[in-house]
Every structure is written in structure tokens, then in C-alpha cells.
BAPATI-867903 format. One line per field, with one value per atom (N, C-alpha, C): atom name; x, y, z; chain. Coordinates in steps of 0.2 Angstrom, whole numbers. Atoms other than C-alpha are relative to their C-alpha. Last residue first. Layout:
N
site = c(CA_...)
xx = c(X_...)
yy = c(Y_...)
zz = c(Z_...)
unit = c(A_...)
This chain:
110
site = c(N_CA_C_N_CA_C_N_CA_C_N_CA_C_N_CA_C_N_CA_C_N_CA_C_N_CA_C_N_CA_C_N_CA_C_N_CA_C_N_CA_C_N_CA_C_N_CA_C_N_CA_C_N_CA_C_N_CA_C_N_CA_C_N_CA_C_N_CA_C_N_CA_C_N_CA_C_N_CA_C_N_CA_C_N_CA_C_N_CA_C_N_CA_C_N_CA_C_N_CA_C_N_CA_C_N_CA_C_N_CA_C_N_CA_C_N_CA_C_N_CA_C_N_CA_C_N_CA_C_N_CA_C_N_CA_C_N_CA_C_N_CA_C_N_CA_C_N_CA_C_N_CA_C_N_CA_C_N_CA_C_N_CA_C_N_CA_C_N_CA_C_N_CA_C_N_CA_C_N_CA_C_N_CA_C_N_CA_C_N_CA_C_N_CA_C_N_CA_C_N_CA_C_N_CA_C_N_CA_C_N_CA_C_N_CA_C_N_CA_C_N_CA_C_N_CA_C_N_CA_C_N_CA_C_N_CA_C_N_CA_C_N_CA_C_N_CA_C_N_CA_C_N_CA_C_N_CA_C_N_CA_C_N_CA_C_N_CA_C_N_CA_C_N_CA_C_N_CA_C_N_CA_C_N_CA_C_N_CA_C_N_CA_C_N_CA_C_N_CA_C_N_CA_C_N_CA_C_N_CA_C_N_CA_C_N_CA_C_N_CA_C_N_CA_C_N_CA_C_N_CA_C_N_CA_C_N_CA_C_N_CA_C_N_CA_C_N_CA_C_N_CA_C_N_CA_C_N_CA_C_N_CA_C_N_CA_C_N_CA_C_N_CA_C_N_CA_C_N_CA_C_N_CA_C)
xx = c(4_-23_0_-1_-15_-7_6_-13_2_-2_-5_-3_7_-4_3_-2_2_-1_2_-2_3_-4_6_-5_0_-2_4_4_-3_-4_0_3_-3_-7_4_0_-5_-13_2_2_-18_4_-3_-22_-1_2_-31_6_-5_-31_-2_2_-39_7_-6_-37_-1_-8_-48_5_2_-68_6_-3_-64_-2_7_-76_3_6_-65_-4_1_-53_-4_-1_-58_1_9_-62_7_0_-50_-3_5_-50_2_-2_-38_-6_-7_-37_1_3_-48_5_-4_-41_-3_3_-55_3_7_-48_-3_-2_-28_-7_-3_-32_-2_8_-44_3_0_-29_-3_3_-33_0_-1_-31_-1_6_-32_1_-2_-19_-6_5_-28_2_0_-15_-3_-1_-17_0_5_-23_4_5_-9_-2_-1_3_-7_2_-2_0_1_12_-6_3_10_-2_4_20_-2_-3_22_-2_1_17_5_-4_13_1_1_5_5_-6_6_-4_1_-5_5_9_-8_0_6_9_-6_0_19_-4_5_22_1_1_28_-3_3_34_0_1_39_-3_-4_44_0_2_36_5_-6_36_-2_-1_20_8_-4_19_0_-1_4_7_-7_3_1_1_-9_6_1_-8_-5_3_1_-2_8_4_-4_5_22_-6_4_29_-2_1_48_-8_-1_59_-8_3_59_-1_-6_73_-4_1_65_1_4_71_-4_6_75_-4_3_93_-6_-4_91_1_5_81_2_3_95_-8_-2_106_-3_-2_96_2_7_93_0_2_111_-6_-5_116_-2_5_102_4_4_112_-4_0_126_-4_0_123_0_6_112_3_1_126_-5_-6_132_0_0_113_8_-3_111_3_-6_102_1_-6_94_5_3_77_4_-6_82_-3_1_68_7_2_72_1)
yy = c(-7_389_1_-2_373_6_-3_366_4_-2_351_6_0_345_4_-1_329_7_3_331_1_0_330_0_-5_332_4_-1_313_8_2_306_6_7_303_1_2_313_-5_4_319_1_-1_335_-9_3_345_-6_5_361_-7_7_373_-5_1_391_-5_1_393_-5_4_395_-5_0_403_-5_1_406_-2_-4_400_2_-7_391_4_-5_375_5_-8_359_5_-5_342_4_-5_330_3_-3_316_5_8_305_3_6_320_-4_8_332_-4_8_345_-5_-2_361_-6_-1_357_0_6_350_-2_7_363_-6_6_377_-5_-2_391_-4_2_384_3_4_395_-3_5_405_-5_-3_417_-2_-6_411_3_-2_393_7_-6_381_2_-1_366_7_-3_365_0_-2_357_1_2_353_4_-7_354_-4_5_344_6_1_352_-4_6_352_0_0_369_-7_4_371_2_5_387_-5_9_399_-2_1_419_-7_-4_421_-2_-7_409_-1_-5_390_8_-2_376_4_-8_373_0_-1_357_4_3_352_0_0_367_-7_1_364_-3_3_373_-2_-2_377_-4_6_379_4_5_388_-6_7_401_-5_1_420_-8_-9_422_-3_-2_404_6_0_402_3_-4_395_3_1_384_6_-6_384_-3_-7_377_4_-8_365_5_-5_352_7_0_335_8_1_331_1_10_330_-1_2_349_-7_1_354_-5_5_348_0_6_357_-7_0_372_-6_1_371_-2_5_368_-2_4_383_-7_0_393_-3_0_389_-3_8_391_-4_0_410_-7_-1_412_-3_6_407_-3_0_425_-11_-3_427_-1_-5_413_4_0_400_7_4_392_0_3_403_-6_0_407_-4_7_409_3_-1_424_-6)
zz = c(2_-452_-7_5_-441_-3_1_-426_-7_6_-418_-4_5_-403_-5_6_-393_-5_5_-376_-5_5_-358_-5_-1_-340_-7_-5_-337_-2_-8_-352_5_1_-372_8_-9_-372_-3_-1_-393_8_-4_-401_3_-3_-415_6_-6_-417_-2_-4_-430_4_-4_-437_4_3_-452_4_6_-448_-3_4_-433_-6_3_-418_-9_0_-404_-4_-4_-412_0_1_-420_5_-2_-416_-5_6_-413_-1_3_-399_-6_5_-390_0_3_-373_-7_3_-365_-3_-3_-353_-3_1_-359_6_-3_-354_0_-4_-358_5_-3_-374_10_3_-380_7_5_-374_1_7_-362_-5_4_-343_-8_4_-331_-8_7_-321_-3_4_-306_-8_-3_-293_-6_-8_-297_-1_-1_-313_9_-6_-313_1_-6_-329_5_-6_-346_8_-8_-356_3_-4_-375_8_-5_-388_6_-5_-403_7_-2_-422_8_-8_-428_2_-5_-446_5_-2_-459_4_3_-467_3_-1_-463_0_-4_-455_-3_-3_-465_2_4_-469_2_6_-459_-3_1_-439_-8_4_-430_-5_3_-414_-10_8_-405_-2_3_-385_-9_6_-379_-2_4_-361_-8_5_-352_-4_0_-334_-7_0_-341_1_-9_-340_0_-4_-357_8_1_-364_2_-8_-366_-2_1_-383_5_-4_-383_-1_-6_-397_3_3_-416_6_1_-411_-2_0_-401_-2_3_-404_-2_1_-389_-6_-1_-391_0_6_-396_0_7_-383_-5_-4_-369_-6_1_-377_2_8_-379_0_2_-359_-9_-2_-355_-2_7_-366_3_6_-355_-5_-4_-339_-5_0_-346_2_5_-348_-3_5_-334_-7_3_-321_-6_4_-317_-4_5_-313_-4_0_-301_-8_7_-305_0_0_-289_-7_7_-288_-2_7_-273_-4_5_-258_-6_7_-245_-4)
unit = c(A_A_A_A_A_A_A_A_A_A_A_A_A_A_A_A_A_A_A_A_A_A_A_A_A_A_A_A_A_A_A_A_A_A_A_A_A_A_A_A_A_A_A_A_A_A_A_A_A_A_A_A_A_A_A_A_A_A_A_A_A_A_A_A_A_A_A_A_A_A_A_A_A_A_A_A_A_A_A_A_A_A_A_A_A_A_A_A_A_A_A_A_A_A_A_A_A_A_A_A_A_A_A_A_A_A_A_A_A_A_A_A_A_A_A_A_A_A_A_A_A_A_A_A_A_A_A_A_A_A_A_A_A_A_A_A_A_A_A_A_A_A_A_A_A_A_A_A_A_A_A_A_A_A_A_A_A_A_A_A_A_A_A_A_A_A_A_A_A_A_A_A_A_A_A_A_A_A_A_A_A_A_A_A_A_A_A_A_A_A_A_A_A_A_A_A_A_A_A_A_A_A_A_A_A_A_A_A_A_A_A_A_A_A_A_A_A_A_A_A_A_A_A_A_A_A_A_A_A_A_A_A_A_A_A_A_A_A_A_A_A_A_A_A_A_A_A_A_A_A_A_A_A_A_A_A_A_A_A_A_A_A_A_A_A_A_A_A_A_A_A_A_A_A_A_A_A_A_A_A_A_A_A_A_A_A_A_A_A_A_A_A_A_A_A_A_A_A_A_A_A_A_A_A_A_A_A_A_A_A_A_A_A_A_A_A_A_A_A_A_A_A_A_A_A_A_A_A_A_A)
């Protein structure tokens, strides 16, 4: 049987590790996961409310496998930057740059 390598009585320093390690990074608005897609959003910047605000984080995109597929511009594309709209939205926009492989800058606002 595979081990994940972080045993449960070790969760809670586990995730104190992870925080502290956000936290030098810069990272304190927290972390997004993307439904059924390997992308992870790290938030570094967040203003405004629910119907209005910006997002500024950096966004890993992960390798398409057991029926995961990319959903973020960035992540679809793989282009050196971009910007648009979501889906049909007149409001809720992106845009976005590559700092490396599997990595982009983004930003998105509404």
C-alpha cells in the first residue's frame, strides 16, 4: 500500500510547516484549487467584495491526466502572457503572464 508520507498524527505540523512556508513567500491570502483540474492558484493579493474586487496570484499549472483538464486561459494557451474575458462576461477578466515552465503570473478582476 502507497503512503501518502504524512501521517495523520503529524497533520497538525504538517499544515504549520505549510503556512510558514506561505508566509516567507509572501503568500497570505491562501491557496485556490481548481475543481477537476490540476491548477493551483496561490493568491498573493486580494481587494474588494463579492460583486467587485481584483485577485493577484501566481498560478501553477499541473499535467492534464485521469480526466483533469486545464480550465484557466493561462493554463490553455501556455503563451508568454494574454488577457480576455471569461467565458461570455462582459465584467470578469484575466490577465496573465509566464515567469517559468508551468508557472504564471495572474491577475483577474470584475
Amino acid at each position: 500500500m502507497a503512503s501518502s508520507g504524512v501521517a495523520v498524527g503529524n497533520l497538525p505540523s504538517t499544515v504549520g510547516r505549510m503556512q510558514e512556508l506561505f508566509r516567507r513567500a509572501g503568500v497570505d491570502e491562501g491557496t485556490v484549487g481548481r475543481g477537476k483540474s490540476n491548477e493551483t492558484l496561490f493568491l498573493v493579493y486580494t481587494w474588494g467584495i463579492v460583486p467587485s474586487g481584483i485577485s493577484v496570484g501566481y498560478l501553477h499549472c499541473g499535467q492534464p491526466n485521469s480526466g483533469y483538464q486545464p480550465t484557466e486561459p493561462a493554463c490553455i494557451e501556455r503563451k508568454d502572457s494574454g488577457s480576455g474575458m471569461y467565458g461570455h462576461s462582459t465584467s470578469y477578466g484575466y490577465r496573465y503572464k509566464k515567469i517559468a515552465e508551468d508557472w504564471f503570473i495572474l491577475e483577474q478582476s470584475n
